[in-house]
N, C-alpha and C positions, 0 to 999 in steps of 0.2 A: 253468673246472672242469678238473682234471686226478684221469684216470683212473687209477689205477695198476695196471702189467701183471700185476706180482706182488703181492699186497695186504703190507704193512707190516703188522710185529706191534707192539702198542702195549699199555700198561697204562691203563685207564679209571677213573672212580670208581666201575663198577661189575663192575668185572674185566677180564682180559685180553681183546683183541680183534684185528681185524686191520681195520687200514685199506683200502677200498674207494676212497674217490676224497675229496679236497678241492676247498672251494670261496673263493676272496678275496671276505672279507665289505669290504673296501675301505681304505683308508691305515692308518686309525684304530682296528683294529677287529680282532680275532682272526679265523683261518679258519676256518671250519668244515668239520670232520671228519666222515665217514659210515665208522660204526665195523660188524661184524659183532661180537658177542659170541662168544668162543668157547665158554662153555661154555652159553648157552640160545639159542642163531642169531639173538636179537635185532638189529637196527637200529635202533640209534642215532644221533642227533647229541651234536659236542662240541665248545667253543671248544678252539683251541691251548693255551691256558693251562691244562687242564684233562687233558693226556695228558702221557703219559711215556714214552720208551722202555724197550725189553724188553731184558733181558741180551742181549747180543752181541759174541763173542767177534771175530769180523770187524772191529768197531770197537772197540775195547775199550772197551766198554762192560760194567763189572763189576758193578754194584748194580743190584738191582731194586727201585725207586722204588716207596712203595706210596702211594697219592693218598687223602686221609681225605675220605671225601665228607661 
């Protein structure tokens, strides 16, 4: 499990969030993400395959990826 210091801002399929900590589901397998919702403070889980990064101009990262759930 890796905790993170600062939590990662992420887009979900059910809105934006900030990443809390991951976990390695094992070789074959997506990891599982422990998302905060930002706009209902929900806890969620999420496979890898299933998030997106949020605009960030640090990385240039320019689109906001929206996930159709």
């Amino acid at each position: 499990m890796l905790e993170f210091k600062n939590p990662i801002p992420l887009i979900t399929p059910h809105g934006e969030g900030y990443a809390i900590y991951v976990t390695n589901s094992g070789t074959f397998e997506n990891d599982c993400w422990c998302i905060v919702l930002k706009e209902t403070g929900e806890i969620k889980h999420y496979n890898t395959s299933q998030l997106r990064m949020c605009k960030n101009g640090t990385f240039d990262i320019k689109n906001v990826c929206e996930i159709q759930p």
